[in-house]
C-alpha positions as CSV (number, residue, x, y, z in Angstrom):
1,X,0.0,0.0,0.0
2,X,1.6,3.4,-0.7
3,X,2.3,6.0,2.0
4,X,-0.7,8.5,1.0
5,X,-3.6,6.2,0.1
6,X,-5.0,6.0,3.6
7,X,-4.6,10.1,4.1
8,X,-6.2,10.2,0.8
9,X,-9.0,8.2,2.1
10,X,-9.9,11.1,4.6
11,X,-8.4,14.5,3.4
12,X,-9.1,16.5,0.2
13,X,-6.0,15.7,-2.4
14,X,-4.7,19.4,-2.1
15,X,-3.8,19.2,1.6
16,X,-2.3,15.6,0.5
17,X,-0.5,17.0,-2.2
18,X,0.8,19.8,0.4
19,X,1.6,17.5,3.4
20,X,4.0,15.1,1.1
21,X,5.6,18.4,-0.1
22,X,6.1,19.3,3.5
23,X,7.3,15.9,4.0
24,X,10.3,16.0,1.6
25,X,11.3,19.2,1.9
26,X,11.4,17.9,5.6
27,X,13.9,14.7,5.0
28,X,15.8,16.7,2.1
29,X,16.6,19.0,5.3
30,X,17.6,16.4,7.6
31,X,19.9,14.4,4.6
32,X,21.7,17.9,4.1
33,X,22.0,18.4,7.8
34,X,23.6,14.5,8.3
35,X,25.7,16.0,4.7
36,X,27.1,19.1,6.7
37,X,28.1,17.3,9.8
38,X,30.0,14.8,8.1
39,X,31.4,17.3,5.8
40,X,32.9,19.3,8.5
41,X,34.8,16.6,9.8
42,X,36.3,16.1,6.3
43,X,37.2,19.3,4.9
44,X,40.4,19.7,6.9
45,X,41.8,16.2,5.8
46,X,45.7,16.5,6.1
47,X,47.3,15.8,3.1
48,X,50.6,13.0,3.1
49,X,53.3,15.7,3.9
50,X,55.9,15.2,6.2
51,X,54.0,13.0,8.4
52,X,54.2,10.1,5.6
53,X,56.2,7.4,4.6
54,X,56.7,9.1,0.7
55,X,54.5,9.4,-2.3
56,X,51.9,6.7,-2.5
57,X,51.1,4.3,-5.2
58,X,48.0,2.2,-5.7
59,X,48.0,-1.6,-5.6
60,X,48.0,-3.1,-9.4
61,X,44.3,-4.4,-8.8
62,X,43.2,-1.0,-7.5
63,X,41.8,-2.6,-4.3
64,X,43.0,-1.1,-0.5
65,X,42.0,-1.7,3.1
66,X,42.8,1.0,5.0
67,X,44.1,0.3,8.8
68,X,43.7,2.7,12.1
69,X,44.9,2.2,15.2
70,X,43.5,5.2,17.9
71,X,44.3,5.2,21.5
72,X,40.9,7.1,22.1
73,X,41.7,8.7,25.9
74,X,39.5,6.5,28.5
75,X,36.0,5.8,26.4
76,X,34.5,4.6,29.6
77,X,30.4,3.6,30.2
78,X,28.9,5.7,33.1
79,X,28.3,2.7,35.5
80,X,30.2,1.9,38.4
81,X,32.1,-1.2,38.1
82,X,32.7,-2.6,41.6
83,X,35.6,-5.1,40.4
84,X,37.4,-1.9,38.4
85,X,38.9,1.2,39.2
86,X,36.2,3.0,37.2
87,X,34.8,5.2,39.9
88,X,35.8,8.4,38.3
89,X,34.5,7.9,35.6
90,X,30.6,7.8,36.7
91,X,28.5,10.9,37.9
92,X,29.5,11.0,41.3
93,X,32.8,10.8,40.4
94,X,36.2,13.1,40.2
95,X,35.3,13.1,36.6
96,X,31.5,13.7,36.3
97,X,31.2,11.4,33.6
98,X,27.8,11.3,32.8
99,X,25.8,10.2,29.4
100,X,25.7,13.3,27.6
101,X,29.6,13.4,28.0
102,X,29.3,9.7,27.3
103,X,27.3,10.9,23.8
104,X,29.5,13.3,23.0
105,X,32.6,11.3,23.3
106,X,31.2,8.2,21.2
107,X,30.1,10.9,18.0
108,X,33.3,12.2,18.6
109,X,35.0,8.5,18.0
110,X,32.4,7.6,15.2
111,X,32.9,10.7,13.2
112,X,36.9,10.8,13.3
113,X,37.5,7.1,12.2
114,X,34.6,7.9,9.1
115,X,36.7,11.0,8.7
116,X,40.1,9.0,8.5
117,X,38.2,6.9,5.5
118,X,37.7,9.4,3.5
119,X,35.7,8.2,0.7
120,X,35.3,4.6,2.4
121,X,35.2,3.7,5.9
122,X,38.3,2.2,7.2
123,X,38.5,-1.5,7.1
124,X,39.9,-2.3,10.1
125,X,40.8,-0.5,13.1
126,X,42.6,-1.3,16.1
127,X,41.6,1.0,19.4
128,X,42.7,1.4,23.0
129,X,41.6,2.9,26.2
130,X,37.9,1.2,25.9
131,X,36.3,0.0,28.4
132,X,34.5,-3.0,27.7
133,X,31.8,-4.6,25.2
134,X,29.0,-2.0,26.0
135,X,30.9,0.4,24.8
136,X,31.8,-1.0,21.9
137,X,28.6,-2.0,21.1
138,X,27.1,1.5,21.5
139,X,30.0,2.5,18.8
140,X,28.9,-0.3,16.6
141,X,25.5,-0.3,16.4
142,X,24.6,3.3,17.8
143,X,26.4,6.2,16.3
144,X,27.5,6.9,12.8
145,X,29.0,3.7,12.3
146,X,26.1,1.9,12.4
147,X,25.3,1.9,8.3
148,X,29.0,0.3,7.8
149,X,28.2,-3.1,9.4
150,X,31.1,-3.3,11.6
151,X,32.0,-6.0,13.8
152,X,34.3,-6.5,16.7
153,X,37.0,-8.6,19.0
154,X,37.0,-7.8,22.3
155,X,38.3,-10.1,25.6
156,X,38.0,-8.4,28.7
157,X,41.2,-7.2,30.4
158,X,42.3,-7.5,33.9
159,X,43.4,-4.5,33.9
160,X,42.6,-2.6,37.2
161,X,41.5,0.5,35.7
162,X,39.4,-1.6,33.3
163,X,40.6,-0.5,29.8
164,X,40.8,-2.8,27.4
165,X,41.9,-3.0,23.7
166,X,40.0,-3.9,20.3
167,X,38.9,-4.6,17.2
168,X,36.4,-3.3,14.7
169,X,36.1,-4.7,11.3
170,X,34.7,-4.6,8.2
171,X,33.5,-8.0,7.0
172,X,33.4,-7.1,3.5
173,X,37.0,-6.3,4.1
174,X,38.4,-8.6,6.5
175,X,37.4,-12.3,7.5
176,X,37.9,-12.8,11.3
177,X,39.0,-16.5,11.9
178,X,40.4,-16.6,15.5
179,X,41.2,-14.3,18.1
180,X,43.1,-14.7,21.4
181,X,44.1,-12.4,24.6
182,X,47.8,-12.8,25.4
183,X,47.6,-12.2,29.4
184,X,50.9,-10.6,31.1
185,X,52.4,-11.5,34.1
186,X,55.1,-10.1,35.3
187,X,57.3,-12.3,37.4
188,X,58.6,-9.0,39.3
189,X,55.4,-7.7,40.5
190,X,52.6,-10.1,40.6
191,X,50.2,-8.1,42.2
192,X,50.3,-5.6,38.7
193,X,47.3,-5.9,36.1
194,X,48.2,-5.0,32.5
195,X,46.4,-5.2,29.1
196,X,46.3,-7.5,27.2
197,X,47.8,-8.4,23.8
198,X,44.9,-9.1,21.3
199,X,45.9,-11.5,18.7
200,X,43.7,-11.9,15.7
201,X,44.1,-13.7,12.5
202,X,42.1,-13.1,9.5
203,X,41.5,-12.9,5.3
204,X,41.2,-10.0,3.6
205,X,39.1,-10.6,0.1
206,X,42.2,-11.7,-1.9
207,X,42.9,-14.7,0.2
208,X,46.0,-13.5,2.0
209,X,45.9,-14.3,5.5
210,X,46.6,-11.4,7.6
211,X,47.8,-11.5,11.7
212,X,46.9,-8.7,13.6
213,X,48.2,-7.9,17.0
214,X,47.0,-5.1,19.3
215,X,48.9,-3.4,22.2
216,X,48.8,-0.6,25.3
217,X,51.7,-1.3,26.8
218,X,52.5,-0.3,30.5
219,X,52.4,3.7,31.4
220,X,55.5,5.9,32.2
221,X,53.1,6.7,35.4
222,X,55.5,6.4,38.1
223,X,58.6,7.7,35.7
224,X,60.2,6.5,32.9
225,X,62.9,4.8,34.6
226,X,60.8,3.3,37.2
227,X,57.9,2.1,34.3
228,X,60.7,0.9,32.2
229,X,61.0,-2.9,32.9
230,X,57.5,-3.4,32.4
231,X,57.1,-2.5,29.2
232,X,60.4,-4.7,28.3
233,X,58.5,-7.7,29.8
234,X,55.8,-6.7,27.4
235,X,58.2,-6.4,24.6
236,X,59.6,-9.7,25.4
237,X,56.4,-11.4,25.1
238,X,55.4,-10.5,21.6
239,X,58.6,-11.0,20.5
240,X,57.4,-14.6,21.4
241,X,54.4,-14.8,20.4
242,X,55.7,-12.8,16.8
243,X,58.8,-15.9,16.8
244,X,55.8,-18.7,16.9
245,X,53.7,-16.8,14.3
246,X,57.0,-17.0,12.1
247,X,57.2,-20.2,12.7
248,X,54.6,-21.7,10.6
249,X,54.1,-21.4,6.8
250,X,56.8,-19.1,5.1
251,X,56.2,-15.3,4.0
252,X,53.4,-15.0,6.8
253,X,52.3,-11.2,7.1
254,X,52.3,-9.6,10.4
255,X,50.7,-6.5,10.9
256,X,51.3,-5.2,14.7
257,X,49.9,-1.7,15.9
258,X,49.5,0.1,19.4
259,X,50.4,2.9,21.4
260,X,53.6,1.4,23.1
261,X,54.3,4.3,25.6
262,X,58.4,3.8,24.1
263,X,59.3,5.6,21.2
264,X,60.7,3.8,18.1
265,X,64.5,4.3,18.9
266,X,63.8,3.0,22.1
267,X,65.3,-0.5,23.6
268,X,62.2,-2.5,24.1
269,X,61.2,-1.7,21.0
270,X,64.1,-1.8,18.5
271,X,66.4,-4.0,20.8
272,X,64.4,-6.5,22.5
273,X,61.2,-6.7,19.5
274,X,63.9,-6.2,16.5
275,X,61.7,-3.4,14.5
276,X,64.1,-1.9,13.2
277,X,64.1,0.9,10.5
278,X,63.8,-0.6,6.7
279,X,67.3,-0.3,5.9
280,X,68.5,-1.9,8.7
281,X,67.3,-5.1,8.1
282,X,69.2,-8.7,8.3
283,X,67.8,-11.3,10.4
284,X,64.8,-13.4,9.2
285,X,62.9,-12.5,12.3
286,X,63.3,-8.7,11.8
287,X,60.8,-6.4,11.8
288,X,60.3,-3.2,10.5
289,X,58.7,-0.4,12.2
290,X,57.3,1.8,9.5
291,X,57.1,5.0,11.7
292,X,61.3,5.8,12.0
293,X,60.9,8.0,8.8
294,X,58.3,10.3,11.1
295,X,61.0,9.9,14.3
296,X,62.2,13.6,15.3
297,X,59.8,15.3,13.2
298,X,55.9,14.3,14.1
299,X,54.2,12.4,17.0
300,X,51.1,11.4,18.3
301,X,51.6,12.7,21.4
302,X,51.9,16.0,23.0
303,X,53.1,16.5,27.0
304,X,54.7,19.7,27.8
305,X,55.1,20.8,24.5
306,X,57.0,17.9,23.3
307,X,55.8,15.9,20.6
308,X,56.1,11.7,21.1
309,X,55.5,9.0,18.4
310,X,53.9,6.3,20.9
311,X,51.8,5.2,18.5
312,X,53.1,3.0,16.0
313,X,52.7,0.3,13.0
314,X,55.4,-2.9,12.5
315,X,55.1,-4.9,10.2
316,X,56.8,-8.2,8.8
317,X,58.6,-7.9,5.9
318,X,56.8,-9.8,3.7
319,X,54.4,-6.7,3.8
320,X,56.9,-4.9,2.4
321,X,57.0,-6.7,-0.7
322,X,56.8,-4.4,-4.4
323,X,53.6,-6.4,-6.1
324,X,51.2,-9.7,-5.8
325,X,49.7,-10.4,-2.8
326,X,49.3,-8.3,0.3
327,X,51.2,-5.5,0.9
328,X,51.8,-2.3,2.3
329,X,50.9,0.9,0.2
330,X,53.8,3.1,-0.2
331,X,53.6,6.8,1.5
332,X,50.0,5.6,2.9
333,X,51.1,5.7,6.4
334,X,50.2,8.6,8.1
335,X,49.5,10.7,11.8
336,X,45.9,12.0,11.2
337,X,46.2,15.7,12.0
338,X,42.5,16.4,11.3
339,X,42.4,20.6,12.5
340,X,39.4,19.4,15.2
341,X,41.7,16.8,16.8
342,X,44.1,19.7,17.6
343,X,43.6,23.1,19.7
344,X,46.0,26.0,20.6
345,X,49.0,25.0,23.3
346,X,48.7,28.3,25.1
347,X,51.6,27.3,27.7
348,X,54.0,25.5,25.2
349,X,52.7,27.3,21.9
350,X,51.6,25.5,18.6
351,X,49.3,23.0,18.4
352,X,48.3,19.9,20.9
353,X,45.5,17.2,20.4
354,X,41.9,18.5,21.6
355,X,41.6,16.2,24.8
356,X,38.5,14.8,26.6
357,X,39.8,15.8,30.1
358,X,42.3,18.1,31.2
359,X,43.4,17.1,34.2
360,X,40.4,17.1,36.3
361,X,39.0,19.8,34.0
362,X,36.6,18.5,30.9
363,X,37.2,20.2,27.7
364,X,34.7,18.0,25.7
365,X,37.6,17.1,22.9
366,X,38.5,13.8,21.2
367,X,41.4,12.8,23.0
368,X,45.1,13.0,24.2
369,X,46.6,11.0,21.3
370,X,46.1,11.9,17.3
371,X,45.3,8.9,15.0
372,X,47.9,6.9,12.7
373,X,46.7,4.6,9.8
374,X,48.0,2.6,6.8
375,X,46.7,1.3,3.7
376,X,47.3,-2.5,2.4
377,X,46.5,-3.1,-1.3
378,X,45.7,-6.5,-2.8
């Protein structure tokens, strides 16, 4: 039956004719509106300057999946979790987190990884700093995501502030066919909770079989110094788990992304995981960390006016590889400097990322680390 035959039934066919006038002039307003607000979060795309790899050059077949990672600054539910440190982070808390902050925060998420896309949502996206599956379910199925049909991977942490890590996905674009939460222990202080290491293996459309492995490694809270072994330890176990990946059939593609709280020169990274720069490599087991180029001269990362490049993309270096198969996109990785992730350092001058909380102090921002993604072509 159509729409107007049963107001036909019972009003005079001009008023009809007016009310379904009225009616699309109606959704062509709210369509333009949804236009706008996407729009603004996409004019001030950053083009591949400095803060790339070099000029990039499509795959032979024309086909990409592009690859965030996002530490998104404690994306925390409003309810009081009596077996996490979460008590902030409600509205009788320090923090006065309540659900219009809540709101706020998970447009704020949604928009800036449609926004990364470009012209197609990303394919797969790493994240950090969430809190747990309602959370990501809200991102999934109730904010501007929702037309894109992601799915997720998501093992709760023990963490003792309860932030986990995560995976969205496109199915169209990736294949999900295990996952598992490497667990840390560390054998100096058994009494510390950690996050996890998500491990997830999967196909993108071509066949290839790409493993994925997710990090948020230990905090310099404390001091660097002081902090330091723990993130080692952490280092030390994916090494192991990355040395029984390599193990198995040859040219297996690993794709590992996180913020590491260490820099790329620093030991646990380059010394104890061996991701190295490019040019530097010579043992089978090497890895390459693809964001040395951007060392010195960009981060992700801003305290006291000094920029940090914590979060990172390694990769095996049978990504690396010129054509066939999967591979890396030359010049497509990048720090997304989108002008609303940023505001004015007034103390330290420039520009720092536009954070949820200040302190104790909310702002109503994105968050205290700036995005870094990749594109694989096939």
């Amino acid at each position: 039956m159509e729409s107007g035959s049963i107001i036909k039934g019972i009003l005079p066919t001009k008023i009809v004719h007016k009310l379904n006038f009225c009616l699309w002039i109606f959704g062509l307003f709210v369509l333009n509106n949804s236009f706008i607000e996407i729009s603004n979060f996409n004019q001030d795309l950053p083009s591949k300057t400095s803060d790339s790899l070099s000029h990039p050059a499509g795959s032979s077949n024309g086909q990409t999946v592009r690859v965030v990672f996002w530490n998104v600054e404690n994306f925390y539910d409003t309810y009081d979790d009596t077996t996490r440190l979460d008590n902030e982070f409600t509205s009788n808390g320090t923090m006065h987190w309540n659900y219009k902050r809540f709101h706020i925060k998970l447009n704020h998420v949604a928009k800036t990884l449609l926004a990364i896309g470009q012209w197609e949502p990303p394919g797969i996206i790493g994240l950090c700093e969430v809190e747990n599956r309602f959370v990501m379910n809200k991102l999934i199925y109730e904010s501007p995501l929702k037309p894109f049909g992601y799915r997720m991977i998501h093992h709760e942490s023990p963490d003792l502030r309860g932030i986990d890590v995560a995976l969205l996905y496109r199915p169209s674009k990736f294949r999900v066919l295990s996952s598992k939460p490497y667990k840390i222990n560390f054998p100096f202080d058994t009494a510390a909770r950690t996050r996890e290491i998500l491990f997830v293996r999967g196909q993108i459309p071509a066949g290839d079989t790409l493993n994925i492995l997710i990090n948020h490694w230990p905090s310099r809270r404390g001091g660097y110094s002081e902090s330091q072994p723990r993130r080692d330890f952490v280092a030390g176990v994916l090494r192991h788990i990355i040395d029984s990946i390599i193990a198995g059939p040859p040219h297996i593609k690993i794709l590992i992304m996180g913020d590491f709280n260490d820099e790329p020169v620093s030991a646990s990274i380059r010394n104890i995981l061996h991701a190295i720069p490019p040019d530097s490599l010579s043992n089978q087991g090497d890895l390459v960390n693809l964001m040395y180029p951007m060392t010195g001269k960009q981060g992700s990362h801003r305290y006291r006016g000094i920029w940090s490049l914590l979060d990172q993309f390694i990769v095996s270096k049978s990504l690396l590889g010129p054509e066939g198969g999967l591979r890396l996109v030359p010049g497509s990785v990048c720090i997304f400097r989108g002008s609303f992730l940023l505001k004015e350092d007034l103390k330290y001058f420039g520009n720092k990322p536009f954070r949820t909380y200040n302190g104790l102090r909310y702002e109503g921002g994105f968050s205290d680390h700036l995005p870094v993604y990749l594109d694989l072509a096939y």
